[in-house]
Residue, then its C-alpha position, 0 to 999 in steps of 0.5 A: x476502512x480506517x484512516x490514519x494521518x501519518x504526518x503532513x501530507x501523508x496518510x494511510x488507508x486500512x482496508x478491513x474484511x469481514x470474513x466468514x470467522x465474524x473477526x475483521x482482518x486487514x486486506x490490505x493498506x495504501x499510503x498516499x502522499x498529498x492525495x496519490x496513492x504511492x505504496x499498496x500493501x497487500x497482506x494475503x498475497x504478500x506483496x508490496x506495491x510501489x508507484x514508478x512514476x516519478x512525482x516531487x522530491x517531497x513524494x520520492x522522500x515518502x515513499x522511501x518513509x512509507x516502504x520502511x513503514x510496512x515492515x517488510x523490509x531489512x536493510x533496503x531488502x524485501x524480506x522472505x516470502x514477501x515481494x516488491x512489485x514497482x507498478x504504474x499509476x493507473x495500476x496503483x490508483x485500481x489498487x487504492x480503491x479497495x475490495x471489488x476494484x482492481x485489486x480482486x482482479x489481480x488475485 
């Protein structure tokens, strides 16, 4: 797992797995504004998750920062073979927690 700050109140967590060929790979990413997890990247099933609930203008202005972020974007739409899935907040927090949480359920 690697921590970046990104800017002021805005960071990003890389979650890593070893796998079996002994090279580490990005699982997937989450972004937080202030300490909320907003935007969750999930790089194997190629989908993007995005928190509905409705937080400050500040949080709002991020969450569009962090969907330009991910690259998986063109001109506001999601590019192919990737999705853009809105989910709640008890979603998006099971989500941030990494390899064993939610988030292997949902595969």
């Amino acid at each position: 797992m690697q921590l970046t700050n990104i800017g002021k109140n805005k960071a990003m967590i890389t979650h890593k797995v070893w796998h079996e060929s002994k090279e580490f790979t990005t699982d997937f990413d989450v972004y937080f504004s202030y300490s909320q997890p907003v935007v969750v990247v999930d790089w194997n099933k190629r989908t993007v998750y995005k928190n509905d609930t409705r937080y400050s203008n500040t949080t709002s202005r991020h969450v569009k920062e962090f969907l330009r972020l991910t690259n998986r974007f063109d001109d506001g739409i999601i590019i192919d073979r990737w999705q853009l899935m809105n989910v709640d907040e008890v979603t998006i927090n099971e989500l941030s927690q990494g390899p064993g949480g939610q988030h292997a359920r949902l595969q």
